[in-house]
VOBA-1610 file (N, C-alpha, C; in pm, whole numbers, padded with zeros to 5 digits, always signed):
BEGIN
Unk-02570-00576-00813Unk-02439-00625-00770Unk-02446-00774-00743Unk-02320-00841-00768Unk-02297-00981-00746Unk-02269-01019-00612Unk-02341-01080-00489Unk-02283-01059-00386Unk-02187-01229-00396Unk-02102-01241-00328Unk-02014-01393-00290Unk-02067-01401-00165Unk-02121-01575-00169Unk-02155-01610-00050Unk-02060-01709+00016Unk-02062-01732+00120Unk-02043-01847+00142Unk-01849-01848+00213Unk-01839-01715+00209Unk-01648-01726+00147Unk-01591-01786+00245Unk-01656-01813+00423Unk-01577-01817+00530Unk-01588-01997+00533Unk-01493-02070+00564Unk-01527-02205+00601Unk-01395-02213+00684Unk-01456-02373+00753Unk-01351-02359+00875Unk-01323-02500+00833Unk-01173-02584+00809Unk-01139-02700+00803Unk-01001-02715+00943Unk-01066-02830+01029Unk-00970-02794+01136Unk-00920-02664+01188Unk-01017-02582+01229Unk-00941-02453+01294Unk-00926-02370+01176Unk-00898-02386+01073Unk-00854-02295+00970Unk-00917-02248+00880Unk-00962-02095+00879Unk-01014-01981+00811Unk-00950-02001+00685Unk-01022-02086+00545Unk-00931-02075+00464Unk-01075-01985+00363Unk-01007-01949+00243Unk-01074-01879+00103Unk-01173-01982+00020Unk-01273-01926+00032Unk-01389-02027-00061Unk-01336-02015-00220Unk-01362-02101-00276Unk-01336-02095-00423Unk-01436-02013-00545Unk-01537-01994-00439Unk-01653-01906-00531Unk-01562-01759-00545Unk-01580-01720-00717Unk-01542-01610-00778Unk-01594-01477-00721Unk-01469-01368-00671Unk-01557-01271-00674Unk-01543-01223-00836Unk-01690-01174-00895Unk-01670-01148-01048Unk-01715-00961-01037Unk-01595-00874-01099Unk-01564-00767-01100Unk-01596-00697-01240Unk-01634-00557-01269Unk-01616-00533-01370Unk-01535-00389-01368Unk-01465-00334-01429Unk-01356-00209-01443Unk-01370-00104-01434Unk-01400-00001-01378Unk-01443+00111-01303Unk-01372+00219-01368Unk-01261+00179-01334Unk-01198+00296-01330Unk-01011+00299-01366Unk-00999+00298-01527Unk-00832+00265-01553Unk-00733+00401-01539Unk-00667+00381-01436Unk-00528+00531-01432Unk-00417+00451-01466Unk-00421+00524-01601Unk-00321+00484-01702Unk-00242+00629-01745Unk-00100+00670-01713Unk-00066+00813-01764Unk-00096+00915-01633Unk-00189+01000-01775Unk-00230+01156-01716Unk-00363+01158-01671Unk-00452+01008-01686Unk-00528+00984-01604Unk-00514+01001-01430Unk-00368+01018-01389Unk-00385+00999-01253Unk-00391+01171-01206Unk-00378+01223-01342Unk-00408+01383-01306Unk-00551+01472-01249Unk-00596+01353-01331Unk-00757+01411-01336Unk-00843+01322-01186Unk-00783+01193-01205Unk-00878+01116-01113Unk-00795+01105-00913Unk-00693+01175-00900Unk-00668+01185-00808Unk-00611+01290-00718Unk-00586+01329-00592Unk-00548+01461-00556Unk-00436+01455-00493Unk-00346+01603-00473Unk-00209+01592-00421Unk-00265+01623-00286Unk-00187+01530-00159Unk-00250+01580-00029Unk-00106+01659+00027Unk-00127+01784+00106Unk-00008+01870+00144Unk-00025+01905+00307Unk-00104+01816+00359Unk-00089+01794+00480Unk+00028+01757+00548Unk+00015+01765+00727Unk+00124+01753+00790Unk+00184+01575+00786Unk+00278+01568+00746Unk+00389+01445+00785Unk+00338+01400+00903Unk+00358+01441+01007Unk+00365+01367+01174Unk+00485+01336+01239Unk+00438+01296+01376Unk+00613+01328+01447Unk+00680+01234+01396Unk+00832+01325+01412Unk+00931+01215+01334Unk+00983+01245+01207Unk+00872+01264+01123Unk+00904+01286+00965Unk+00971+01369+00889Unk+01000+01365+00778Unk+01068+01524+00739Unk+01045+01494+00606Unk+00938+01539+00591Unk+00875+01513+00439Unk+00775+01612+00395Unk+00765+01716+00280Unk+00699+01839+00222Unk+00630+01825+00166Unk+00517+01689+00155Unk+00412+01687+00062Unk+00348+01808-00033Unk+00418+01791-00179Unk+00346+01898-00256Unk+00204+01928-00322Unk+00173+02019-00354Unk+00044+02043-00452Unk+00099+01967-00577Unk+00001+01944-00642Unk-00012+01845-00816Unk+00048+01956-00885Unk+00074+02107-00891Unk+00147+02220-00955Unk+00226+02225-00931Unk+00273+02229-00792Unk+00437+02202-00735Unk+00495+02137-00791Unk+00389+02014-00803Unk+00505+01875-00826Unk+00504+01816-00956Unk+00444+01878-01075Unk+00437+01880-01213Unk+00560+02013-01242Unk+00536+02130-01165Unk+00649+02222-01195Unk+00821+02146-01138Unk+00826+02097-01064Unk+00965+02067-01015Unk+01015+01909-01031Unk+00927+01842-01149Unk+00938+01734-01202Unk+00920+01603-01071Unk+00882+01628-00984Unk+00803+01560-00876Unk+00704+01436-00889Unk+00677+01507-01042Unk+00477+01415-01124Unk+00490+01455-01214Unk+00560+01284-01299Unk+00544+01301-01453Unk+00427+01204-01495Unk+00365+01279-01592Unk+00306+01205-01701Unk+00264+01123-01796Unk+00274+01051-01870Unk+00283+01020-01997Unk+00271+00932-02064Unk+00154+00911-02186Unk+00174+00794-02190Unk+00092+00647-02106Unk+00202+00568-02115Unk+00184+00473-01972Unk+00231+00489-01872Unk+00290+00602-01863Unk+00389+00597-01780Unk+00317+00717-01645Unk+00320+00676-01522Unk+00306+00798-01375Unk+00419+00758-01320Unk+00509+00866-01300Unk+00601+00898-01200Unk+00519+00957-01094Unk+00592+00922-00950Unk+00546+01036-00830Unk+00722+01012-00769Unk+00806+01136-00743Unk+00935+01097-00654Unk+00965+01204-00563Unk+01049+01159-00489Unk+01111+01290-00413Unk+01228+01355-00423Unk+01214+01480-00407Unk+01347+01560-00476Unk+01471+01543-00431Unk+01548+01506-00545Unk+01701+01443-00514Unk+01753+01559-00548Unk+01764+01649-00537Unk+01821+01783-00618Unk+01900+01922-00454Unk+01812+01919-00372Unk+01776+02003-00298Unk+01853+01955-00139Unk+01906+02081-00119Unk+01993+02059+00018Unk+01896+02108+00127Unk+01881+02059+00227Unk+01771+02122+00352Unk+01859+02196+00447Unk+01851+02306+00455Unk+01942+02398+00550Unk+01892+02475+00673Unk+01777+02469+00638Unk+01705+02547+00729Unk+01630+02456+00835Unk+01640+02446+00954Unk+01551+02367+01052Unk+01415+02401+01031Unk+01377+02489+01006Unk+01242+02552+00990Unk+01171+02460+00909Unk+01242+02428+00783Unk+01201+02391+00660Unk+01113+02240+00704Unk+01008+02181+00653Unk+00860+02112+00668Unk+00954+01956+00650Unk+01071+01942+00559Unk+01139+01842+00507Unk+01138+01886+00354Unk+01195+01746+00321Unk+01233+01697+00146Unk+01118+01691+00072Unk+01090+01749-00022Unk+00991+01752-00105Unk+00903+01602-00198Unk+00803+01536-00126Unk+00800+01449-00208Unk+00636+01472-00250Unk+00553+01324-00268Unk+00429+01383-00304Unk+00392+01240-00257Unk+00220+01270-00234Unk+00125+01195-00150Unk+00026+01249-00258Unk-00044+01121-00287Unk-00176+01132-00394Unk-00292+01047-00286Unk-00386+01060-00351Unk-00546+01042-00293Unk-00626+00997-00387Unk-00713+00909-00396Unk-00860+00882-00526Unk-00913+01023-00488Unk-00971+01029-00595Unk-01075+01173-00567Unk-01201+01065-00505Unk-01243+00905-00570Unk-01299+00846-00542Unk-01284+00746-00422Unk-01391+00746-00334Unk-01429+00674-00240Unk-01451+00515-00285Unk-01377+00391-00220Unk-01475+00288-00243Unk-01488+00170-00103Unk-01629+00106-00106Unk-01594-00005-00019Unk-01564-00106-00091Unk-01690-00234-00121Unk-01645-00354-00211Unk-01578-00298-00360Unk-01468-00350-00360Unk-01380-00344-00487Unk-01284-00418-00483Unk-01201-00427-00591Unk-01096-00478-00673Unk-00975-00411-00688Unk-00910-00376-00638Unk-00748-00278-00728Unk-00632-00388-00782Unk-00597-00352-00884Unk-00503-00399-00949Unk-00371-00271-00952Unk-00332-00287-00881Unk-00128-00167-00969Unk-00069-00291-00985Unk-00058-00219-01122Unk+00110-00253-01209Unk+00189-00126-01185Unk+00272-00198-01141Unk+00420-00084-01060Unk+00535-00189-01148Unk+00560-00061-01223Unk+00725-00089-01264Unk+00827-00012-01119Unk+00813+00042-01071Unk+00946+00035-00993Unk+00881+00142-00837Unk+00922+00091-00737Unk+00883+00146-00608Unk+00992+00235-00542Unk+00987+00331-00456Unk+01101+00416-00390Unk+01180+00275-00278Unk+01301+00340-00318Unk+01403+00246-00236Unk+01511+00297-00134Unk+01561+00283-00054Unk+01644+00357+00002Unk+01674+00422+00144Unk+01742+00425+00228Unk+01752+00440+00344Unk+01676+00577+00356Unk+01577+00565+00462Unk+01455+00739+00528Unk+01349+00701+00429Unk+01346+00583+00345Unk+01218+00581+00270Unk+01124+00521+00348Unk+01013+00582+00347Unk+00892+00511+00410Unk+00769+00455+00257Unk+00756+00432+00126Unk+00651+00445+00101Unk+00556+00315+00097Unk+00457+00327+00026Unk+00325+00293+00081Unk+00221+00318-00030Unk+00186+00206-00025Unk+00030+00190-00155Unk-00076+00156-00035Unk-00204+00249+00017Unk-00287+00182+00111Unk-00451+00223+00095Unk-00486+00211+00158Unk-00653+00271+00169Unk-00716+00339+00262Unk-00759+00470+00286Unk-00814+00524+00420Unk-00901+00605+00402Unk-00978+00679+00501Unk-01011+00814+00461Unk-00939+00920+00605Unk-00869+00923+00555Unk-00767+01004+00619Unk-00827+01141+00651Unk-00945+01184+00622Unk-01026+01281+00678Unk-01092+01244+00868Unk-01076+01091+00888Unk-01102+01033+00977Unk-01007+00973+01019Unk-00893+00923+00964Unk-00809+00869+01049Unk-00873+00694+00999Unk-00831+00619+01126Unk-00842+00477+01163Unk-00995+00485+01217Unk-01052+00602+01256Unk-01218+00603+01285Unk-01279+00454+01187Unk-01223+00512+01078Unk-01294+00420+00953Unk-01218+00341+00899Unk-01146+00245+00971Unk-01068+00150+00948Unk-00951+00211+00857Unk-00838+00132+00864Unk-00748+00141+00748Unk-00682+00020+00715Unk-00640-00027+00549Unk-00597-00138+00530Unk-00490-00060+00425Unk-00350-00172+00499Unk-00212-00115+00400Unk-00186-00244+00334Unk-00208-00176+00190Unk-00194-00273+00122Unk-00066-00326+00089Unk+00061-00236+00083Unk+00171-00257+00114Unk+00248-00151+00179Unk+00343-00202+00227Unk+00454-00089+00272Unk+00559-00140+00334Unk+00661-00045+00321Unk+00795-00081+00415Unk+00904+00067+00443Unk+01012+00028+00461Unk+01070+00076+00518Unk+01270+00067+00478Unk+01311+00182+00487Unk+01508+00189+00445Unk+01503+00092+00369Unk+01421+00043+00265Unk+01448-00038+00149Unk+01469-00233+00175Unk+01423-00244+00301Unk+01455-00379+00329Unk+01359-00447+00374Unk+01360-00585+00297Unk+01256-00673+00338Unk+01257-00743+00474Unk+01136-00769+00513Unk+00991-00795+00411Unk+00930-00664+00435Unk+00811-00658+00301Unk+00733-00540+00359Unk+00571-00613+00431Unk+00520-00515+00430Unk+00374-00566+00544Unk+00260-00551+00438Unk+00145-00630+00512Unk+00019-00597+00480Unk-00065-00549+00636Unk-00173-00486+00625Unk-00181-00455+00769Unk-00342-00363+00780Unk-00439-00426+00877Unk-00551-00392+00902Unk-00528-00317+01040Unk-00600-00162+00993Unk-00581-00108+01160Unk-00706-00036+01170Unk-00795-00106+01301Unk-00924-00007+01325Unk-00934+00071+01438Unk-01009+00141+01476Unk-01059+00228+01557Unk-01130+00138+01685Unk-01190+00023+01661Unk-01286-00068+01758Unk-01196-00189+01763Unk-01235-00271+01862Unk-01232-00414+01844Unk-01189-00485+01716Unk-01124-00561+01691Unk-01106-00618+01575Unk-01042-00724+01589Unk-00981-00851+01593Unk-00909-00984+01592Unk-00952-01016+01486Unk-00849-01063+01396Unk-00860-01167+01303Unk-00826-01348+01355Unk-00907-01417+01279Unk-00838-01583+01320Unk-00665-01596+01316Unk-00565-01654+01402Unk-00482-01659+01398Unk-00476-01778+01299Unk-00489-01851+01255Unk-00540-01977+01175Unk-00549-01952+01040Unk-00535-01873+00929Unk-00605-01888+00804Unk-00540-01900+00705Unk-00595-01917+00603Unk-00506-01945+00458Unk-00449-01849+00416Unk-00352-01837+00388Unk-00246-01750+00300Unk-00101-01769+00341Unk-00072-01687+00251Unk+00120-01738+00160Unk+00231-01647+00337Unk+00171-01521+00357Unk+00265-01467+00410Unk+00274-01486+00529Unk+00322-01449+00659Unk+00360-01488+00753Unk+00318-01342+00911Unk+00174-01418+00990Unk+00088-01332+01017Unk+00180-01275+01161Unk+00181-01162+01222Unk+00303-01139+01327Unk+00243-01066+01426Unk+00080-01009+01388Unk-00006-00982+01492Unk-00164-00978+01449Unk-00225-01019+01560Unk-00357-01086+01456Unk-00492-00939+01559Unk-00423-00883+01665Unk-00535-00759+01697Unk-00557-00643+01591Unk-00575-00602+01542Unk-00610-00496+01457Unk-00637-00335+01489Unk-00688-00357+01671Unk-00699-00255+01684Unk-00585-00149+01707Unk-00623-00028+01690Unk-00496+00070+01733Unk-00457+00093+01861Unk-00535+00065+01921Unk-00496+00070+02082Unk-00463+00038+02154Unk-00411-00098+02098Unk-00339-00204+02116Unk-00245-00208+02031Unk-00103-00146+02150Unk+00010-00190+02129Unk+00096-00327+02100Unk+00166-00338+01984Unk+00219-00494+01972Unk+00357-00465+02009Unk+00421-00581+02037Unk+00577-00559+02048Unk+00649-00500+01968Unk+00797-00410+02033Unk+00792-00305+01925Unk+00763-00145+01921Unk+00649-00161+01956Unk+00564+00006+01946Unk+00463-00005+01853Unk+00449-00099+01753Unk+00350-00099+01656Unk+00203-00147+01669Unk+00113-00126+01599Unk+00019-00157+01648Unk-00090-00188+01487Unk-00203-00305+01480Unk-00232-00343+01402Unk-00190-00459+01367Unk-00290-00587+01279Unk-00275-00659+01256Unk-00187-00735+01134Unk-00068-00728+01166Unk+00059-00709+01015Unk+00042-00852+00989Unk+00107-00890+00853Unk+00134-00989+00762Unk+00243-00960+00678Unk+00333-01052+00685Unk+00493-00993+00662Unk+00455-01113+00498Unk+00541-01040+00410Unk+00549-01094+00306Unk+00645-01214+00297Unk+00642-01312+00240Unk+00754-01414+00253Unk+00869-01397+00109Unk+00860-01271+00035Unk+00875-01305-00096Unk+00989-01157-00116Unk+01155-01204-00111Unk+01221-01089-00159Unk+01208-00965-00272Unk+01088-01071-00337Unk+01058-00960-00478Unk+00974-00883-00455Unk+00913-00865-00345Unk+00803-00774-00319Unk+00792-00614-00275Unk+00975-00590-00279Unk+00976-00511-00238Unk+01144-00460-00265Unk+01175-00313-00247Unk+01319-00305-00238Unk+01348-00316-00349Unk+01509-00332-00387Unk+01588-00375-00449Unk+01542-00480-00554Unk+01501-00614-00505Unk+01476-00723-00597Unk+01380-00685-00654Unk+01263-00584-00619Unk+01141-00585-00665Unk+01183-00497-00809Unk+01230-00434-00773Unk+01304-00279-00881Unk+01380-00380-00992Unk+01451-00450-00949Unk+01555-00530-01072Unk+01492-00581-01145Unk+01377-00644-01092Unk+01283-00757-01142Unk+01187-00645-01264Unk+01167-00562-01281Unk+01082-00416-01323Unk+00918-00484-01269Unk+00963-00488-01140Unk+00821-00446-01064Unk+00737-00558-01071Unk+00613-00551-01057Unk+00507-00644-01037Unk+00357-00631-01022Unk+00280-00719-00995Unk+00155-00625-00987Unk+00094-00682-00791Unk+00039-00586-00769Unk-00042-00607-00657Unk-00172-00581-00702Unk-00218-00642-00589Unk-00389-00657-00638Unk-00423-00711-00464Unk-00572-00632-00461Unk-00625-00599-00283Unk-00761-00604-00374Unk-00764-00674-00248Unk-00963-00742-00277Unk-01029-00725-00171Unk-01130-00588-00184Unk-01209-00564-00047Unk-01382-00601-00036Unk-01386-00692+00057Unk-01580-00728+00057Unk-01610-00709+00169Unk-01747-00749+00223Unk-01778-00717+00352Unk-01733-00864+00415Unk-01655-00945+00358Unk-01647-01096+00370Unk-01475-01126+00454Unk-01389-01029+00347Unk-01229-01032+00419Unk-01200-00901+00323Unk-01045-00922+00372Unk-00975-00812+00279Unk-00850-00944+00227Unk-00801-00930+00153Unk-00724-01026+00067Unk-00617-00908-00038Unk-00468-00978-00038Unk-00404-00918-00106Unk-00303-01024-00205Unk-00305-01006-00312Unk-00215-01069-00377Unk-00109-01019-00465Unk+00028-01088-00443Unk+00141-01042-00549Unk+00234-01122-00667Unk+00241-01091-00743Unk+00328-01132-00824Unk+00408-01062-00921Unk+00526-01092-00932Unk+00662-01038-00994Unk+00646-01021-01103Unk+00706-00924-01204Unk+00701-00903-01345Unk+00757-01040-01368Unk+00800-01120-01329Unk+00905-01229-01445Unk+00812-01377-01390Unk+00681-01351-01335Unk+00611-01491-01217Unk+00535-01504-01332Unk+00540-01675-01356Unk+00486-01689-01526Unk+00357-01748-01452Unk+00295-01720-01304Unk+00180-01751-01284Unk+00101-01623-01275Unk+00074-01552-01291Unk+00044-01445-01256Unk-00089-01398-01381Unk-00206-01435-01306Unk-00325-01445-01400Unk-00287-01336-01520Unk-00395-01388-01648Unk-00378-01348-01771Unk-00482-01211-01763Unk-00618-01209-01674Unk-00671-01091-01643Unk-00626-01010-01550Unk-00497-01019-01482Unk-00438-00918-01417Unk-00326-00828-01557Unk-00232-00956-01537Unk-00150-00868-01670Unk-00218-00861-01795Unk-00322-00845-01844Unk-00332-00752-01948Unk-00450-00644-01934Unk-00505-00642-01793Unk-00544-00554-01729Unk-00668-00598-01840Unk-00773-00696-01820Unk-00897-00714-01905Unk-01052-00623-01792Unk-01115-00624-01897Unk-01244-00528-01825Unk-01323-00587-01738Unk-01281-00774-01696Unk-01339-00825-01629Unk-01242-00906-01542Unk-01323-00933-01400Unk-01164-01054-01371Unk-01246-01104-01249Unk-01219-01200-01244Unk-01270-01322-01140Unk-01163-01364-01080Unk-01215-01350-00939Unk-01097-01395-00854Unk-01074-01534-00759Unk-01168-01628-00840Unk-01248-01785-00791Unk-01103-01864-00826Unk-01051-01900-00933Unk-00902-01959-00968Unk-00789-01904-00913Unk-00788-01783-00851Unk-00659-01744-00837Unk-00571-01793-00750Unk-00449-01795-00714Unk-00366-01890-00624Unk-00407-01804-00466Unk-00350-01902-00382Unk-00348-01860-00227Unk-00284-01681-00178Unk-00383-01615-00134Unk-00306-01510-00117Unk-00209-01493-00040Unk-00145-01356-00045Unk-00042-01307+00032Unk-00097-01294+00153Unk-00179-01208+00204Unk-00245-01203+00289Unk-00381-01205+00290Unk-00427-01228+00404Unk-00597-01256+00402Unk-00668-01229+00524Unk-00765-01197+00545Unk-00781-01116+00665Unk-00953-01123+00636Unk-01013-01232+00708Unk-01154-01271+00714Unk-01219-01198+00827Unk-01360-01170+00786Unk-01448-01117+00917Unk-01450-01241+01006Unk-01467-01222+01134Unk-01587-01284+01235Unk-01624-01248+01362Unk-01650-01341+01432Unk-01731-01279+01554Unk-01681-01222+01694Unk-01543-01176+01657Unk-01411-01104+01674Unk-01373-00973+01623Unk-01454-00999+01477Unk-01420-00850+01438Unk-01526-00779+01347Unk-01631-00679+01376Unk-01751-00648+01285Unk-01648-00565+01160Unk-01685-00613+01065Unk-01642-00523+00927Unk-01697-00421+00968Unk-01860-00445+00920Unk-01945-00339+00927Unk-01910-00224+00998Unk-01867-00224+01146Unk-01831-00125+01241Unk-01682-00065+01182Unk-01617-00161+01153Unk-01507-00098+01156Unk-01454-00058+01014Unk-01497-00046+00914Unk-01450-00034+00798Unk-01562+00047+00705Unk-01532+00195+00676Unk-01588+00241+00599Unk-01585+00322+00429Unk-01610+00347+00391Unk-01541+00415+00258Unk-01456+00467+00285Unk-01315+00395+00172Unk-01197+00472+00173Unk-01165+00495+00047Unk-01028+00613+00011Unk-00966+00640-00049Unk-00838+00536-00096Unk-00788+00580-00216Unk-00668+00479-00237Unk-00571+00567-00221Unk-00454+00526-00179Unk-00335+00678-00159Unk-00194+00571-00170Unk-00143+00647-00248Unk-00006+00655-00293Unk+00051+00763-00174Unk+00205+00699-00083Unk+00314+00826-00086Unk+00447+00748-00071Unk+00511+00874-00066Unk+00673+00872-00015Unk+00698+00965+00124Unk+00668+00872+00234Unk+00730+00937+00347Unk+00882+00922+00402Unk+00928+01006+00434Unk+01070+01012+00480Unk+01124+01040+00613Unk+01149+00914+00673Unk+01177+00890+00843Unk+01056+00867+00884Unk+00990+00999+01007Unk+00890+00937+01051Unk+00891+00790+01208Unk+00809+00767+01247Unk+00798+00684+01367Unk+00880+00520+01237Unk+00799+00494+01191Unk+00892+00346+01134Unk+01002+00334+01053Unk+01014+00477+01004Unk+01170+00427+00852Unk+01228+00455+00984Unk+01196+00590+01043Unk+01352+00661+01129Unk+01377+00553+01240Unk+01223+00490+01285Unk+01267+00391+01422Unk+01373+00249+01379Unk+01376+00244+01236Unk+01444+00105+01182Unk+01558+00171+01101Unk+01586+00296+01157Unk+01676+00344+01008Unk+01823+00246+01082Unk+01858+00285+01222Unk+01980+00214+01254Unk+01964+00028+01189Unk+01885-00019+01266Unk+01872-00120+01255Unk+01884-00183+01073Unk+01858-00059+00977Unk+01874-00139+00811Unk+02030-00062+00806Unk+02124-00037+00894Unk+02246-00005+00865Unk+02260+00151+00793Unk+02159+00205+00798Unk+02214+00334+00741Unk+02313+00421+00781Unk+02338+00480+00755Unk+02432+00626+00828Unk+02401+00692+00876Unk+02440+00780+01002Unk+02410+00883+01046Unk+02254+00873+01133Unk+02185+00961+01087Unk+02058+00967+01165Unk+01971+01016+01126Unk+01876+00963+01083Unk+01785+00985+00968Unk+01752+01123+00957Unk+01721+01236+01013Unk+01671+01351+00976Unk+01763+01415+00899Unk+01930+01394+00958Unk+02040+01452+00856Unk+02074+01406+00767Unk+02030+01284+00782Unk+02050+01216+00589Unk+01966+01233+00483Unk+01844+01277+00521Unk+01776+01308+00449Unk+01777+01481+00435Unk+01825+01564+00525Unk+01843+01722+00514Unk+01983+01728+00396Unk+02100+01637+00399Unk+02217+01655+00342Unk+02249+01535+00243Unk+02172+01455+00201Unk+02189+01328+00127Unk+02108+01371-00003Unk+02078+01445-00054Unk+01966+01501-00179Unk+01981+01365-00306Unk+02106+01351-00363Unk+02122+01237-00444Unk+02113+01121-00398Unk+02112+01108-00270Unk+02092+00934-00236Unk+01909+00936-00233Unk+01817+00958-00272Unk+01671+00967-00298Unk+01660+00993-00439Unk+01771+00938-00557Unk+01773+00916-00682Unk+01641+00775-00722Unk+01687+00739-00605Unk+01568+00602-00658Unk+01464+00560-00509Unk+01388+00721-00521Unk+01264+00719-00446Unk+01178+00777-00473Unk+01129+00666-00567Unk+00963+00742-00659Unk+00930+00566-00723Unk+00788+00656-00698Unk+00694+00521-00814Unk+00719+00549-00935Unk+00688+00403-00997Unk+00681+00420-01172Unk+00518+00334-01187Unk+00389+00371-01252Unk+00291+00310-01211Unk+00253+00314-01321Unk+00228+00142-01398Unk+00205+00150-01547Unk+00079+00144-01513Unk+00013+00090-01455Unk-00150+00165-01402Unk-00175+00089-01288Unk-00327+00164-01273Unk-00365+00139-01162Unk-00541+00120-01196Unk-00588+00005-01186Unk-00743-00042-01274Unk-00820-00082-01109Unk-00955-00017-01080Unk-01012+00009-00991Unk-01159-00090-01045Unk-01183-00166-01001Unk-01284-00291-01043Unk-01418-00272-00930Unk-01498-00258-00944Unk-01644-00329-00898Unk-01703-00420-00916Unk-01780-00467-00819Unk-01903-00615-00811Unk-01979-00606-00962Unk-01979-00695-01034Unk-01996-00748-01141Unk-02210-00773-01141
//
């Protein structure tokens, strides 16, 4: 393996990104019906708040939930279906998993189009959710009733501070990390709000999507975005090449350096990559008034079946990179 040295430097106070390349090579391309084989449906519980039916990969291939094809992965939630019964778990959507574990790596998604829409919660992140935040968790994106900005966001189990000080594009709104520590709000973890309407929602969807890309070392975690129509947007991201160096690339979105504030080592262990669509829940339902929706989130989502017409991924892939 290639290790990068050197990545942390301090100019006036400020944690910025060394220019040394991390150099990657391609692991692993989910392209299609690749995401059939290389990942799992999780049908675990939602949590308080939520009202969402995470299906099996049969469920949700039988009730058109998880399409196929091609270039093409759908994952959505069922716009079809009236909820009548209180009993009932929620709205049927789907939550995927890597079958594979990783620490140092690379992810690249190309996402043509993200779930949008008032009770939407979804979310591209990393965990091992067999543990929880035990073993750190980093969200690589997410948001909420379809309105910007969305977040980036480190949450551990121990101690953790990041420098309030460092280089990157987005705009940092809490720099503790740990979970136990409450931020204003109710939330907790170290967020980074995106500065960029296309990153999410509506503009992101019009635009047909974009790519994200999350860069994990024992050094920082780093996330970068750019729009299908951003004529900067490296030539080894969009054409998805078997190698890619990340030494030229522009200033990230977010960035999130070790130091003597926060042990990686302790707090961050092999995770999973996970795709979902949650619905309500502690953050869509706690912001559902506040993005103007109607009503109150559990009944809009029990009696609204066609307004979750446009809440699903479209994922022209998803390329999983290692140390070179």
């Amino acid at each position: 393996m290639h290790a990068r040295t050197g990545l942390l430097l301090s100019t006036l106070g400020c944690v910025v990104r060394s220019s040394l390349a991390g150099s990657y090579k391609l692991k692993q391309n989910n392209v299609g019906s690749a995401f059939l084989d290389n990942f799992e449906w999780e049908t675990l519980d939602d949590g308080p708040g939520g009202r969402t039916d995470y299906v099996s990969q049969s469920a949700a291939l039988s009730a058109n939930l998880t399409y196929a094809k091609d270039d093409t992965f759908i994952m959505r939630v069922d716009d079809k279906s009236m909820l009548t019964n209180s009993s009932e778990t929620g709205r049927k959507s789907v939550r995927i998993k890597s079958k594979a574990q990783y620490t140092t790596h690379l992810v690249v998604a190309d996402i043509r189009h993200m779930p949008n829409g008032c009770a939407t919660w979804p979310a591209f992140w990393e965990v091992n959710d067999d543990v929880g935040v035990e073993n750190g968790e980093f969200d690589i994106m997410e948001g909420v009733n379809g309105q910007t900005p969305s977040y980036t966001t480190l949450h551990t189990n121990h101690t953790c501070t990041v420098p309030a000080n460092r280089t990157q594009l987005g705009n940092a709104t809490a720099n503790d990390c740990s979970s136990t520590t409450v931020q204003e709000g109710g939330d907790n973890g170290c967020d980074v709000a995106s500065i960029y309407a296309s990153s999410f929602g509506p503009v992101f969807n019009s635009n047909g999507g974009g790519w994200y890309v999350a860069e994990r070392t024992s050094e920082a975690f780093s996330v970068w975005f750019w729009a299908r129509n951003d004529s900067t947007v490296p030539d080894e991201v969009k054409s998805g090449n078997s190698s890619v160096s990340t030494g030229n690339w522009s200033t990230p979105l977010a960035y999130f350096p070790a130091s003597s504030s926060c042990n990686f080592a302790t707090n961050f262990k092999a995770h999973n990559i996970l795709f979902d669509i949650a619905l309500c829940g502690s953050w869509a339902g706690g912001q559902y008034g506040a993005a103007n929706c109607p009503g109150n989130c559990i009944d809009y989502v029990n009696s609204n079946a066609t307004a979750f017409a446009e809440a699903y991924w479209d994922l022209a892939a998803l390329r999983v990179y290692l140390s070179a």
